[in-house]
C-alpha positions as a printed Julia matrix, in Angstrom:
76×3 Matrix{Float64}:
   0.0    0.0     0.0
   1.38   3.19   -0.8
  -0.02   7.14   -0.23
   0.23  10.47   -1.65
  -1.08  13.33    0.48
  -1.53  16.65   -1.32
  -1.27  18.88    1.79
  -0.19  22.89    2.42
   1.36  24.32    5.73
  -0.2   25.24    8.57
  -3.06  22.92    7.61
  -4.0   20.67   11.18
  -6.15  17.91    8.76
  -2.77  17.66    6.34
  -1.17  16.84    9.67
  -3.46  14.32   11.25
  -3.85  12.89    7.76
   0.14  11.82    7.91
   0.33  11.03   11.57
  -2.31   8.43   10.77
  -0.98   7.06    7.76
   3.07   7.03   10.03
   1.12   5.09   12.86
  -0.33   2.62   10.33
   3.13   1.96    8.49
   1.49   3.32    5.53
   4.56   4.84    3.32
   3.35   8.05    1.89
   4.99  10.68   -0.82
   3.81  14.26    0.39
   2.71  16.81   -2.44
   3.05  20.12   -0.43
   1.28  23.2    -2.08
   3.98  25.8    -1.96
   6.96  23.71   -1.54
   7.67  22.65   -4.95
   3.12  22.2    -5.88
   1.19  24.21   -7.0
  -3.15  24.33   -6.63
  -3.14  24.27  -10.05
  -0.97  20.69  -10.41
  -3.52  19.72   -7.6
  -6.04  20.56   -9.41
  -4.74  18.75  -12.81
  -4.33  15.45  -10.82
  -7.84  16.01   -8.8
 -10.0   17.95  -10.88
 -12.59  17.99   -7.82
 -10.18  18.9    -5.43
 -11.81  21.91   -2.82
  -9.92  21.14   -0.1
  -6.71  19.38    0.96
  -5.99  16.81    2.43
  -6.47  15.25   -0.83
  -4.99  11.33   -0.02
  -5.12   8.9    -2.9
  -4.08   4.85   -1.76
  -2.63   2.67   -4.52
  -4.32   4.52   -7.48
  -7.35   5.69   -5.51
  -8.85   8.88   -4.63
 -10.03   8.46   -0.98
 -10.29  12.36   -0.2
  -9.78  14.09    3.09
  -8.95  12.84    6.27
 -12.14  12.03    7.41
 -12.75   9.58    4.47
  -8.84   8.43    5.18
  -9.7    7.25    8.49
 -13.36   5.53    7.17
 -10.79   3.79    4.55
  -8.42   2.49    6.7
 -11.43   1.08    9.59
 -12.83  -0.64    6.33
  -9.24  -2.54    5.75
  -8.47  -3.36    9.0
């Protein structure tokens, strides 16, 4: 299983988002708006994209961290 977390600073959901994914083992590449992203690459990858976290598993957009932690109850 691997991650990608589209995230910003100063953003407390980007944050819990990775914590959870670190706790589960869950290797993740960050994609931080403003340190090398832009909204608009976000935007190109995730066309429906209004807030971020935006966390996609293997392939698949799960959303924000609220869906990330539905996702990982449902594979546990």
């Amino acid at each position: 299983m691997k991650a990608i977390v589209w995230s910003k600073y100063h953003c407390p959901y980007c944050d819990q988002a990775k914590a959870l994914l670190g706790q589960r083992e869950i290797p993740f590449e960050e994609k931080k708006i403003g340190d090398g992203y832009t909204k608009e690459e976000l935007l190109e990858e995730i066309p429906s994209a209004r807030t971020v976290p935006q966390i996609i598993i293997d392939g698949e957009l799960i959303g924000g961290f609220n869906e990330l932690k539905q996702f990982l109850t449902k594979a546990a």
